[in-house]
C-alpha positions as CSV (number, residue, x, y, z in Angstrom):
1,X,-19.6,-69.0,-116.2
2,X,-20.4,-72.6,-114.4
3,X,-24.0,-72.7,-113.2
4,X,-21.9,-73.7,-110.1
5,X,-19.8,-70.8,-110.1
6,X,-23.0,-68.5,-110.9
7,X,-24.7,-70.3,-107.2
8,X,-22.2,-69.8,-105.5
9,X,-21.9,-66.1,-106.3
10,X,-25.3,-65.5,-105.5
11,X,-25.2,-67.9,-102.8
12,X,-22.1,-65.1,-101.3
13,X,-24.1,-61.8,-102.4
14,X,-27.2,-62.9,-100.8
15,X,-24.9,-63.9,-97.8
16,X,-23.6,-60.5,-98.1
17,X,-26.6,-58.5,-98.4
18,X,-28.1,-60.1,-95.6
19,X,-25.7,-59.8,-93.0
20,X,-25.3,-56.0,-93.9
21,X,-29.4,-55.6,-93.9
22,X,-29.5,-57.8,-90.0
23,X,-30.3,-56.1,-87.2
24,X,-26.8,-56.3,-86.0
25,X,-25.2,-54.6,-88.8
26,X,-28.0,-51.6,-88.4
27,X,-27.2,-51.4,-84.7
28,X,-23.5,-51.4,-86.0
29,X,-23.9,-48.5,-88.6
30,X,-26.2,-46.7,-86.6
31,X,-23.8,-46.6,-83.6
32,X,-21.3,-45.7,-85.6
33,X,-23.1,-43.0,-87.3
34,X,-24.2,-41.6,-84.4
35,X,-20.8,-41.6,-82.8
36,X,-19.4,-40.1,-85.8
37,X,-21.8,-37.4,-85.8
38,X,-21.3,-37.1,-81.3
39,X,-17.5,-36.6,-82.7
40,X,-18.4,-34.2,-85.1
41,X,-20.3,-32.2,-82.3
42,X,-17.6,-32.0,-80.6
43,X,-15.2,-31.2,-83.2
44,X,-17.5,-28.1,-83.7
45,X,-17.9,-26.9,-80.1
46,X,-14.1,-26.9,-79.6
47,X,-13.4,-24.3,-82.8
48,X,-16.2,-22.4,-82.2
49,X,-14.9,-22.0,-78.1
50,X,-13.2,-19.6,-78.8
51,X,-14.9,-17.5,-81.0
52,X,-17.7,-17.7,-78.4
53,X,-15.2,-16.7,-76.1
54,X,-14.1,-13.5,-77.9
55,X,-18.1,-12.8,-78.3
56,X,-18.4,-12.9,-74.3
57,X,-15.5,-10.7,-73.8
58,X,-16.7,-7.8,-76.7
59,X,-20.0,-8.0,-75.1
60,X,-18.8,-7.7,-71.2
61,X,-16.1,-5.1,-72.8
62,X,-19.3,-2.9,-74.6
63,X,-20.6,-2.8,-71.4
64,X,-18.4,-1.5,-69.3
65,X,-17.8,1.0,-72.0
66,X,-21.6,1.8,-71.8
67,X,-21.2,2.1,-68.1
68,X,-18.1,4.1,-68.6
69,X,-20.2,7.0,-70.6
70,X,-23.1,6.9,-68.5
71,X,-20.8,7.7,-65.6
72,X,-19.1,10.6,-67.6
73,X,-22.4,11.8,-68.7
74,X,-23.3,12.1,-64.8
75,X,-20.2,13.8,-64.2
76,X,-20.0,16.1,-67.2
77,X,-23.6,17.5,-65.6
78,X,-22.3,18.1,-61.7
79,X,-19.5,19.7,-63.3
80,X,-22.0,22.1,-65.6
81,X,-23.9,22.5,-62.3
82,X,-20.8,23.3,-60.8
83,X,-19.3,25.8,-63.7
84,X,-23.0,27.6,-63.2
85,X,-23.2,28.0,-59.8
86,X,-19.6,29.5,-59.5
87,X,-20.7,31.9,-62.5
88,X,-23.5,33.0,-60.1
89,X,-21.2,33.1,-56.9
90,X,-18.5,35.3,-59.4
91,X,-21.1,37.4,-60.6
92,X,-22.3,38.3,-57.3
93,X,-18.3,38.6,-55.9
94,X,-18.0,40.9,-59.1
95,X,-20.9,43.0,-58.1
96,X,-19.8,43.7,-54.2
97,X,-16.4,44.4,-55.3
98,X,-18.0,46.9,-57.8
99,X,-20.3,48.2,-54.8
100,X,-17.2,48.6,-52.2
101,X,-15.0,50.3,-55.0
102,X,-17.7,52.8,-54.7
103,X,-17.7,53.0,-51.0
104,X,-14.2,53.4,-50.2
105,X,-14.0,56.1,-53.3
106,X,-16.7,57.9,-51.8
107,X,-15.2,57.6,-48.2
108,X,-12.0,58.6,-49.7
109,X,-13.5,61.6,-51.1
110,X,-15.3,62.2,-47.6
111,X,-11.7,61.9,-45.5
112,X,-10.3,63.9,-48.1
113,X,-13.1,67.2,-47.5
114,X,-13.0,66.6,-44.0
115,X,-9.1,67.1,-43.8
116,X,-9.4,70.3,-46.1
């Protein structure tokens, strides 16, 4: 190469190298990273909406099946309460019936010597 050649080669790199290492051309590439990265954020938020979406709806769903069982659970005991008190109330039923199938045998019996 021409030692004219060879200047003006390093003449251009060290042009080169100098306007990418200004302050300018960091602003630039620091801008641009930073929008690329902005971009990138967003790019991310948008696929993961709706996966954060079906997350919100599983959880408000598992509630209302947690509030759906608690319910139930409150019911299933008034209706036990329920089933146990009308066992009392039959019991007792069964026990007057048992005591006025007595009666009205013996009054039978009693109508039945009296018309002898």
């Amino acid at each position: 190469m021409e030692p004219d050649t060879l200047t003006s080669l390093y003449t251009v790199v060290i042009a080169v190298v100098t306007a990418l290492s200004s302050t300018k051309a960091w602003d630039f590439w620091q801008k641009r990273q930073i929008a690329k990265r902005d971009q990138d954020n967003k790019d991310q938020k948008e696929t993961h909406l709706y996966r954060d979406d079906l997350r919100e709806e599983v959880k408000r769903l598992r509630n209302e099946i947690i509030d759906l069982y608690e319910k139930r659970e409150v019911e299933l005991k008034e209706l036990q309460g329920q089933i146990a008190s009308l066992k009392e109330q039959l019991a007792a039923f069964k026990t007057r019936v048992e005591f006025l199938e007595k009666e009205n045998k013996k009054l039978k019996s009693d109508i039945d010597k009296d018309t002898e």
